[in-house]
Structure formats: structure tokens, C-alpha cells
NUPALO-677018 format. One record per residue: residue in three letters; x, y, z of N, C-alpha, C, O in turn. Coordinates in pm, whole numbers, plus 32768, in hexadecimal, padded with zeros to 4 digits. Atoms other than C-alpha are relative to their C-alpha. Layout:
// NUPALO-677018
ALAXYZXYZXYZXYZ/...
END
This chain:
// NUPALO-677018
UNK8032805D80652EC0EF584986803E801E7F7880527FC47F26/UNK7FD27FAC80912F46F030485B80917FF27FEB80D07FE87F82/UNK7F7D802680213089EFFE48BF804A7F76800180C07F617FE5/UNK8002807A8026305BEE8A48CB801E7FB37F6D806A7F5E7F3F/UNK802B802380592FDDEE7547B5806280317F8680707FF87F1A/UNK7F6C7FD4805E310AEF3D470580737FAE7FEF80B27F977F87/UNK7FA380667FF431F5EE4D4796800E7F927FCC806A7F587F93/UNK802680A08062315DED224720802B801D7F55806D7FD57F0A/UNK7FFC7FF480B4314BEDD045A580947FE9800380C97F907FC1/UNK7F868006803332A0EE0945C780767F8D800180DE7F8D7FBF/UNK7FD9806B7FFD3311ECCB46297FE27FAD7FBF801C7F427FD0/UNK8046808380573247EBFF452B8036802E7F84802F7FDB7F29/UNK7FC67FB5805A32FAED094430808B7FAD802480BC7F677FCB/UNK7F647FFF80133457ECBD44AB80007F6E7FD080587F497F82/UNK7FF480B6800233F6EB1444AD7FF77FF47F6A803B7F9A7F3B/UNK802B7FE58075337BEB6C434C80BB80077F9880F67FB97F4D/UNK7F5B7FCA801834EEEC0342F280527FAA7FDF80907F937F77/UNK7F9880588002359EEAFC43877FCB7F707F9C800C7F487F3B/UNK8039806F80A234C9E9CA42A7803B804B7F9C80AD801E7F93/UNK7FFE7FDD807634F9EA8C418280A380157FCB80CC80007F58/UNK7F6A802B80063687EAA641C3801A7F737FFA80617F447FA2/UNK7FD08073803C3696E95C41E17FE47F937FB680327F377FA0/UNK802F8024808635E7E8D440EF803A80567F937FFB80377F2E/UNK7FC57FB3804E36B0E9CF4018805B7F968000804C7F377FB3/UNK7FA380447FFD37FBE92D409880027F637FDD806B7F2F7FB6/UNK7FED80808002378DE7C04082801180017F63807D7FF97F28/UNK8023800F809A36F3E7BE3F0D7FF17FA180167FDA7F6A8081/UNK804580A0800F36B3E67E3E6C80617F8D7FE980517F217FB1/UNK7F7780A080173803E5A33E797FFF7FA480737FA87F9080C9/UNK800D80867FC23874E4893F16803180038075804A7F9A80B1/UNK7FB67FF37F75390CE535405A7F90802D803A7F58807A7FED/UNK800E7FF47F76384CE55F4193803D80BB801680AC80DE7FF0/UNK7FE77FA47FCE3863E6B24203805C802080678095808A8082/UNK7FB17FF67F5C3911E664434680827FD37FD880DC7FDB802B/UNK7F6E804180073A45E5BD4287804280867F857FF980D57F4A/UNK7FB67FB580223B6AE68941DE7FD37F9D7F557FAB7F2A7F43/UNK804C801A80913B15E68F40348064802A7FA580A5808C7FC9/UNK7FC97FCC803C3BCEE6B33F1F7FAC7FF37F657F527FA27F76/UNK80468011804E3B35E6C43DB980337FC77F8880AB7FCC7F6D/UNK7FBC803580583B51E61D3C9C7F8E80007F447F147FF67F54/UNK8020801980643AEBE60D3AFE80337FA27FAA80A57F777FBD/UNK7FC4809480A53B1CE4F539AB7FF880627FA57FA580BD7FA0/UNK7FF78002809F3B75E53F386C803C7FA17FBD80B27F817FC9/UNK7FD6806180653B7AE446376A803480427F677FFF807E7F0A/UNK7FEC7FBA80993C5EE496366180767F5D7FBF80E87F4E7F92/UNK7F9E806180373CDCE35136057FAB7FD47F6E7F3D7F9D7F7E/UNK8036800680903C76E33034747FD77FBB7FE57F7C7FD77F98/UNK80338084801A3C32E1B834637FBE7FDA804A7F657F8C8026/UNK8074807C7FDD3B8BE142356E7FA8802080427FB980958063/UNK8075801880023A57E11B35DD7F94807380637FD780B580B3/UNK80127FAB7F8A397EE1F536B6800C7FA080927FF37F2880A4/UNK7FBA80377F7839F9E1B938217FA2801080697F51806A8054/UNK7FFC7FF67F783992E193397F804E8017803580AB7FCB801D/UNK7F9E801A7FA53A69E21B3A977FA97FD7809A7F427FF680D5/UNK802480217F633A5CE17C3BDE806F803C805880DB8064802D/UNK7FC27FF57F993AE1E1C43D1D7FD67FBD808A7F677FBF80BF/UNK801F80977FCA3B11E0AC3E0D7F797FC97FDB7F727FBE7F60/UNK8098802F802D3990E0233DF37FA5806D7FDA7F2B805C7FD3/UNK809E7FBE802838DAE1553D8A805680257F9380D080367F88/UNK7FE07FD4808338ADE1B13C177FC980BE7FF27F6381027FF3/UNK80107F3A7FD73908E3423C227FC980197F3F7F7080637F16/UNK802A7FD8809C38E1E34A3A927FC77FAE7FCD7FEF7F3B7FDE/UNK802D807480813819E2983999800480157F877FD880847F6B/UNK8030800780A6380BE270382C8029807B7FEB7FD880D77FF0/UNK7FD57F61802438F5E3A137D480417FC87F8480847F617F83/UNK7FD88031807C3941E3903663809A80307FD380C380248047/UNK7F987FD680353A94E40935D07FC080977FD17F5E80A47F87/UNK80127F6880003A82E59535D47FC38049806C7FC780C3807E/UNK804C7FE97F5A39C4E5A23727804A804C803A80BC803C800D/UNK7FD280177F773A38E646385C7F6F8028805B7F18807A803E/UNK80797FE97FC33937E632395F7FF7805F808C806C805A80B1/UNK7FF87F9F7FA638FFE7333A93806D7FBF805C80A67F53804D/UNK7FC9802A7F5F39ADE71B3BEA7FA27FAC80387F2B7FAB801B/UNK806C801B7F93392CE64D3CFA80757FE9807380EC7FD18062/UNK7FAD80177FC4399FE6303E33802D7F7480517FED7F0B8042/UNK7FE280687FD83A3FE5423EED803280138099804E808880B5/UNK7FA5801D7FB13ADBE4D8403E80947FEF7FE180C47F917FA1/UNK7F5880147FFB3C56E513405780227FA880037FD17F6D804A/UNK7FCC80797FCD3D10E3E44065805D7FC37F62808F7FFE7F03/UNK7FBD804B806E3DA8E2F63F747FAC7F9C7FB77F627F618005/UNK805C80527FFA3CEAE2143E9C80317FD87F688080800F7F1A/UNK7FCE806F80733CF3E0F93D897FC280607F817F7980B87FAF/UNK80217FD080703C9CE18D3C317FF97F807F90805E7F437F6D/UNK800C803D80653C09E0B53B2B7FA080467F9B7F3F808A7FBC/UNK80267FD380313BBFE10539DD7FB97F867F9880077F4C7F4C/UNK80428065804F3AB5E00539257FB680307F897FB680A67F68/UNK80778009805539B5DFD0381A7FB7801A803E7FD2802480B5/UNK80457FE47FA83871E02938737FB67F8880427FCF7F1B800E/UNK8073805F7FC53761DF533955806C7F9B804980C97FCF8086/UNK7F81805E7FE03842DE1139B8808E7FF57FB080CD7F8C7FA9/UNK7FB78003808F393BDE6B38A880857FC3807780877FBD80F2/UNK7F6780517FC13AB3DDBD38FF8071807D7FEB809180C27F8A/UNK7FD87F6B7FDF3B78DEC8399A80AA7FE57F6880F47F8F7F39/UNK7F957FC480803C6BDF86387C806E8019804880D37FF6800C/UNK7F8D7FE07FB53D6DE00639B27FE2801580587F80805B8073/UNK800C7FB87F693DB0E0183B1280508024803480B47FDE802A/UNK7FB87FA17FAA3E53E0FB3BDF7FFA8022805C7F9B7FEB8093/UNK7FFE7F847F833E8FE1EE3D0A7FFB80417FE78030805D7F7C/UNK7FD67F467FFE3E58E3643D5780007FD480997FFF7F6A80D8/UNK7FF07FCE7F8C3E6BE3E73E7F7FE480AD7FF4803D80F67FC9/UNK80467F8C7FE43D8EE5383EB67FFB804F80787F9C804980C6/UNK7FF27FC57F753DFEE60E3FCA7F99809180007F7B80EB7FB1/UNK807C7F827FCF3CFDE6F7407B803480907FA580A780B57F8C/UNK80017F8D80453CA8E83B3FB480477FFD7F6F806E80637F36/UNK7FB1801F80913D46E7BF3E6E7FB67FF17FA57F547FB27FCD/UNK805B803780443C96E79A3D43806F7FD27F7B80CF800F7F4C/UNK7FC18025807B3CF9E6A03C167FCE7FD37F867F757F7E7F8E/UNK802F8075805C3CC0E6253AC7806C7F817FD880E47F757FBF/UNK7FDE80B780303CD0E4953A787FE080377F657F8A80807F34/UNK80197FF380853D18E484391E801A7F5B7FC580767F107FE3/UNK7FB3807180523CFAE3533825806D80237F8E804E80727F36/UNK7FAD7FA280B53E0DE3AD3700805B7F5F7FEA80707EF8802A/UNK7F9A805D804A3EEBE2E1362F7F837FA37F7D7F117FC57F5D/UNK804F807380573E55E1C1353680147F4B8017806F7EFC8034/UNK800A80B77F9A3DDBE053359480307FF67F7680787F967F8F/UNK7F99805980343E89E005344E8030807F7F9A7FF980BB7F3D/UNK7FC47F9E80313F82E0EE340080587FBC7F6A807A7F477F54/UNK7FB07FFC809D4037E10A328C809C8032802680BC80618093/UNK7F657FE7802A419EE14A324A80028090803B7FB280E1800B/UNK80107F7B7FA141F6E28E335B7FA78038801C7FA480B18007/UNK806E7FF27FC440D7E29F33E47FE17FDF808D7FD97F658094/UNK7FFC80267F8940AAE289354E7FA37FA2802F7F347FB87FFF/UNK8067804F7FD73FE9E16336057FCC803980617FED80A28099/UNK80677FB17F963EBEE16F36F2803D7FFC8089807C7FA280C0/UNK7FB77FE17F773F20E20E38307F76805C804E7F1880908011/UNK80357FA87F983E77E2C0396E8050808B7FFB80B3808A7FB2/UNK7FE27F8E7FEB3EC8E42F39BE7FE3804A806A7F6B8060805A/UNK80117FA37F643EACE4F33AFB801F80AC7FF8808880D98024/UNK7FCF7F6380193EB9E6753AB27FC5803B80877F4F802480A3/UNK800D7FAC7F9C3EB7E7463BE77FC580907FB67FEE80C07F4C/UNK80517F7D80443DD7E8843B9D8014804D806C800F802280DF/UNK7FB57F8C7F863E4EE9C83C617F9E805C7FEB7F9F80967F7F/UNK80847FC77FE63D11EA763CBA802380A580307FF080C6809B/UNK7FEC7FA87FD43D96EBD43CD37FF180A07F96803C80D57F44/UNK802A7F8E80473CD0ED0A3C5B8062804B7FC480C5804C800D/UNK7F827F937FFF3DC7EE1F3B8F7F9A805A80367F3080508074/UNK80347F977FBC3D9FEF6C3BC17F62802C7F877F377FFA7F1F/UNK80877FD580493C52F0343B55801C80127F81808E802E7F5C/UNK7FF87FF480833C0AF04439FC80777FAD7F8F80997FD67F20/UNK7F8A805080253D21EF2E39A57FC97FA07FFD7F5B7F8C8031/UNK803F80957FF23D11EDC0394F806F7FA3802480E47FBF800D/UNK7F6C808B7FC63DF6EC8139D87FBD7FC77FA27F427FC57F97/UNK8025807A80713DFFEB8B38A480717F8C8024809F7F848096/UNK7FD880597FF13EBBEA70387C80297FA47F7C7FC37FAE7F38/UNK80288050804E3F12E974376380347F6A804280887F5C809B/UNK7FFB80827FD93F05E7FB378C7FFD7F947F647F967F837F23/UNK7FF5804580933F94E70B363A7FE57F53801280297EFC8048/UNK8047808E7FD93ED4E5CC36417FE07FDA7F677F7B7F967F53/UNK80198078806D3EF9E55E34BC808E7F9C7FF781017FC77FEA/UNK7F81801A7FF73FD5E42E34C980267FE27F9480617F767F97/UNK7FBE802A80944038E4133367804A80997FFC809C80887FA1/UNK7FAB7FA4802340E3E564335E80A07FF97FC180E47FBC8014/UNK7FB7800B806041E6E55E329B80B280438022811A8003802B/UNK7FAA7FBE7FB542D6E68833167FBD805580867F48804280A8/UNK80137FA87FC642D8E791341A7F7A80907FDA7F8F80D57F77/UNK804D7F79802A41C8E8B633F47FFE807080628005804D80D7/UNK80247F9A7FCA419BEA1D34707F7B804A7FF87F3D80467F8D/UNK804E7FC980244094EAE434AF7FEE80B48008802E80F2805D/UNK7FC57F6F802C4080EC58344D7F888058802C7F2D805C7FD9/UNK80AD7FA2800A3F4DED4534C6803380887FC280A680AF7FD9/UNK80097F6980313F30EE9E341680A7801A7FB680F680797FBB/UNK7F3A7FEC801640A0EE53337B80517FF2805580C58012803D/UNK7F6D7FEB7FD14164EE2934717FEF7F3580607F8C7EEF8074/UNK7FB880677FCC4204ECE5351B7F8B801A807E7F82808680BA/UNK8015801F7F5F4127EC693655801E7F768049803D7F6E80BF/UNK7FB680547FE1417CEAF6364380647FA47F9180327F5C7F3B/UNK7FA3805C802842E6EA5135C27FFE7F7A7FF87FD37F4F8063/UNK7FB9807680074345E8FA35647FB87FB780527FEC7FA480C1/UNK806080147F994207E85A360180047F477F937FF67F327F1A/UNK802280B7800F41FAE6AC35CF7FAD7FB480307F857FDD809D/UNK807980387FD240F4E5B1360380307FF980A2809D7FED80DA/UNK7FF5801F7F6540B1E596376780278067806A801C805B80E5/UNK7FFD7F7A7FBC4111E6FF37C37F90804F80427F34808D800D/UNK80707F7C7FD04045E7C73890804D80B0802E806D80BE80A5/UNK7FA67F797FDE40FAE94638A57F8C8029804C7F168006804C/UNK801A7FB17F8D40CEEA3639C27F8680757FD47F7880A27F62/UNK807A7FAD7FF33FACEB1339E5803E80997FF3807A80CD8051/UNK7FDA7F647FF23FFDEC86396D7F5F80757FDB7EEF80517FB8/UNK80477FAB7FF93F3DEDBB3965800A80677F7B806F809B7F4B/UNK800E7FBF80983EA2EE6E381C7FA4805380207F6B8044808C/UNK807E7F9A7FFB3DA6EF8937EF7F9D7F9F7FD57FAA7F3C7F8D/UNK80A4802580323C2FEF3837D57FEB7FFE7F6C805A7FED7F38/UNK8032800480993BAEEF39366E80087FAF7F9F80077F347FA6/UNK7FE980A880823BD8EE883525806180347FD0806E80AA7FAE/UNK7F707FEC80473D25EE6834A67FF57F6B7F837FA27F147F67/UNK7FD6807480953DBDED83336C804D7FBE803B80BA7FEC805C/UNK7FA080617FCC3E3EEC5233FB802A7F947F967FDB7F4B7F5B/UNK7FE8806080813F1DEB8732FD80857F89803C80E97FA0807E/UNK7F8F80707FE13FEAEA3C332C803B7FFB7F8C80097FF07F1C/UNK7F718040807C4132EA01326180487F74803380367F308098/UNK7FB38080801C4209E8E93224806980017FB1805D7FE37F3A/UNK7F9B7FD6803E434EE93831CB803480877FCA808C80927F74/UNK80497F7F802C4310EA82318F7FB680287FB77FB2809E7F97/UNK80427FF7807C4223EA4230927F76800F802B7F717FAA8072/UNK80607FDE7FE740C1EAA830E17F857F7A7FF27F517F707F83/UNK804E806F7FDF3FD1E95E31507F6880067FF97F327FB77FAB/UNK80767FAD7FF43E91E9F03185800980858035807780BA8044/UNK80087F987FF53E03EB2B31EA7F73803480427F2E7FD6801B/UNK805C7FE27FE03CD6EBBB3282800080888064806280CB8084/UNK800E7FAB7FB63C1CECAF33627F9A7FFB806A7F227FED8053/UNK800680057F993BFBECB534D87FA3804780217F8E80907FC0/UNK80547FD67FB93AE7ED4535B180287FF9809680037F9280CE/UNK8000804A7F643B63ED6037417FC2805B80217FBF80C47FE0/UNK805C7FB07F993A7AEDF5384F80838032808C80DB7FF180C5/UNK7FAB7FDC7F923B31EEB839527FE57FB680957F757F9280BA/UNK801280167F8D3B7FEE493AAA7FF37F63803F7FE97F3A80B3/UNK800D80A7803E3B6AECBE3A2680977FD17FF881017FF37FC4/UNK7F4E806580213C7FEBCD3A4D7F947F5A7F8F7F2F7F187FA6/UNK802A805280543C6AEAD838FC80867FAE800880F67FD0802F/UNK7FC8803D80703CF3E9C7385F7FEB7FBD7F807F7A7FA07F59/UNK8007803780BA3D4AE93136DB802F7FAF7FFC80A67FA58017/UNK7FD8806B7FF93D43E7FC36B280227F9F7F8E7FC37F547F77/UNK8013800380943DCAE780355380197F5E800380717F178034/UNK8009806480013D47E65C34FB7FE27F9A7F8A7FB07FD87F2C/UNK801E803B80BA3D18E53D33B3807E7FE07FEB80C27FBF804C/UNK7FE3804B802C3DF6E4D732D6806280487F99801680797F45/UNK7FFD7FC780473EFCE57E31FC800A7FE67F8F803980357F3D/UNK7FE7805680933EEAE47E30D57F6B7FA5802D7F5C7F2C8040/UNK80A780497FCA3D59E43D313E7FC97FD47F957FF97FD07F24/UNK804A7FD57FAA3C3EE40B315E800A7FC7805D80427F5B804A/UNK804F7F3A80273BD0E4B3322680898060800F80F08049804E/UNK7FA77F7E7FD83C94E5F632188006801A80477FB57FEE809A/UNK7FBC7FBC7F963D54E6C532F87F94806D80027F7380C47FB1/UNK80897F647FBD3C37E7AA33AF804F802C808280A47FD980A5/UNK7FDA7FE77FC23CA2E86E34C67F7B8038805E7F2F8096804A/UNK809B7FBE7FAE3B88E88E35D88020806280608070803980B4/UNK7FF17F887FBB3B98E9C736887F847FF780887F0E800F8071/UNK803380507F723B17E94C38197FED8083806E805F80AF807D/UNK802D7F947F753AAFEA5D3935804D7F9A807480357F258054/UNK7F9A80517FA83B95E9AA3A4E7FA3805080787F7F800A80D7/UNK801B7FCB7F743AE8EAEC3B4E7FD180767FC17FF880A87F57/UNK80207F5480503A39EC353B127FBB8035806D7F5C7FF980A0/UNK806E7FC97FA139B8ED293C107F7D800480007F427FFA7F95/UNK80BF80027FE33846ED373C817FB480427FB87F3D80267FA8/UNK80647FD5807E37E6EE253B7580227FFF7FB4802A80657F6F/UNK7FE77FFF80943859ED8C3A667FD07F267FF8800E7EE5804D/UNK803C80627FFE37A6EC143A1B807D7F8A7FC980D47F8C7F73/UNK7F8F80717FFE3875EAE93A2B7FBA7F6A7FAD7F657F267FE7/UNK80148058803B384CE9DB391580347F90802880AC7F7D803C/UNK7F9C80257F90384AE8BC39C380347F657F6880A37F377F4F/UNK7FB7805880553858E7AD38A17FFD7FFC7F577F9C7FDF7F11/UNK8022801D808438B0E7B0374B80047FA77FA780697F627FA1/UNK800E805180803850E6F436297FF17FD57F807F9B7FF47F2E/UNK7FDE800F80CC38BFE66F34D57F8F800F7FC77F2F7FE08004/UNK809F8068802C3792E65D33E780347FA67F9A80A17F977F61/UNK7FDE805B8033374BE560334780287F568049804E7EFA8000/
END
């Protein structure tokens, strides 16, 4: 009877296990557990217009994201799919497009450019940034920068702790993911070699980020640079959306 009764516990333990794995794995997106997923985020950094809806084919994955947004992951089914980017409620779609999201991938949709651009200034466009989900080593950080003001003017670099980390960077660039120590360093953008702004960084070890510089460089609004958690190990808390105030 005793050893019945062990068996059973331990079998209502393991059924226990397996729910709780997969309800781990599903989460709360728009894939089905049983189909192959890839993930996806918005950021609106387009300066003029309006807050957006994104759709994908008939379902609305984003709503009402204002200019400075990016909003968490969610997931999705792999596949290929229409991308429209509207007004909100019935608004009359702003752009449509394709991605195509292959299993285990995760991306951000970006709005950038300006629905009415000025004299070198880039117009409104879609964006597709592939995000490379790959821890560094312990006590290290994977960053990233990403140049999303389209009025820029020239080329800029960006410099952490003095020294060169990204060259000759233009709207619409996204540079490669490198590896920095943990901590707070002085991160400064130039422009010609002349010193643009300047500030100071905070990274958490073991976190892959990205910077996403965004606004206007003859604004409003100004050039802000939002500093994004892209991935961070399990003991370190993952911000999933940030937001402008105001």
C-alpha cells in the first residue's frame, strides 16, 4: 500500500514538472506550443508621426506605441507575414511590408525615418533588425549600437572610457555586437572629431544590450539614446518595456 502510494506521489510530482515546463516554454504569444517560434519586438522612433499600431496579417501584435517606446518580446509562429504599420483603432495603414521570422530568431520591427521629412532627412521607412541572442562570457556585457536619427547630418563615433568602440556609424546602421566589462563607463558620441554629447553608462554583467539613438539633431525632440536589455540571465531582471515620460 505504501509503496503505492509512493508511486502515485511521484508521478503526480513528475505530471506537475512537465505542466510547469510547458507552460514555461509556451508563455503568452501568439505561437502554439506545438509550432516552431521565433520572437519579435517595436520600436517607434520615427519623430513625427503618430503613435502606431503594428499588425501582422489580421492580428494587432502592438498598440498605441508612442515615439520612444520599445515594447517587450512576444512570440510568434515562424513563417513569413504581412507587416502593417497604422494609426491607432481603424487608423489608415502608414506602411506595409514583409518579414519573414525564421524559428529561434528574435527581431526588432522598427518605425524610423520622418512622414515629412526636411531637407536630408530621411523618409518614413520599416526596419527589420535581427537581434543575436548570445550571452558573453561571465562578468562581461554584449552591447550594440543602432543610429535611428534621420536628420543626421555626418557620420558619428562612439567612444566608451576613451577609447574608439564604434566608427563612422550613419542613419540606418546597426553595428555588430562586441564585448565590454560590466560597470559604468563614460560613453561619448563625436562628430567629426568634435565631441557631440557625453554621458555615463551603467551595464549589468552577463546582459546582452542595445542603444538605440533616437530624435532629431536640429529638434524637437532631441537626440536621446535609450539603452534596451535585448537578454539577461535569470539572475539579473529583464526590463521588458521602456518609456518616454511625458
Amino acid at each position: 500500500m505504501r509503496r503505492s502510494l509512493l508511486i502515485s506521489a511521484v508521478l503526480a510530482l513528475a505530471m506537475t514538472m512537465i505542466t510547469l515546463v510547458v507552460l514555461a516554454q509556451t508563455g503568452s504569444g501568439l505561437a502554439p506550443a506545438s509550432q516552431e517560434r521565433a520572437r519579435v519586438r517595436f520600436i517607434h522612433a520615427s519623430p513625427d508621426a503618430p503613435e502606431l499600431d503594428v499588425w501582422l496579417d489580421e492580428n494587432a501584435l502592438f498598440t498605441e506605441t508612442r515615439f520612444g517606446e520599445i515594447s517587450e518580446y512576444v512570440d510568434i509562429a515562424a513563417g513569413t507575414y504581412t507587416v502593417t504599420l497604422s494609426s491607432p483603432g481603424p487608423g489608415v495603414p502608414i506602411l506595409t511590408d514583409y518579414v519573414t521570422a525564421p524559428c529561434n530568431t528574435h527581431h526588432t520591427l522598427v518605425a524610423a525615418g520622418m512622414l515629412a521629412p526636411g531637407p536630408g532627412a530621411s523618409g518614413f521607412e520599416g526596419i527589420v533588425i535581427t537581434d543575436v541572442i548570445t550571452y558573453p562570457p561571465p562578468g562581461m556585457v554584449r552591447g550594440r549600437f543602432v543610429h535611428l536619427v534621420p536628420d543626421a547630418p555626418v557620420p558619428i563615433s562612439i567612444f566608451l572610457a576613451g577609447q574608439p568602440l564604434f566608427e563612422s556609424i550613419v542613419y540606418g546602421d546597426v553595428t555588430p555586437y562586441v564585448t565590454v566589462p560590466a560597470g559604468s563607463h563614460s560613453l561619448e558620441v563625436r562628430a567629426l572629431g568634435f565631441p557631440v554629447t557625453a554621458d555615463t553608462i551603467t551595464v549589468d554583467p552577463d546582459t546582452v544590450y542595445s542603444f538605440f539613438a533616437i530624435g532629431l539633431a536640429f529638434g524637437p525632440p532631441d537626440v536621446e539614446i535609450l539603452q534596451v536589455v535585448d537578454a539577461a540571465s535569470p539572475h539579473h531582471v529583464w526590463l521588458p518595456l521602456i518609456r518616454r515620460e511625458g
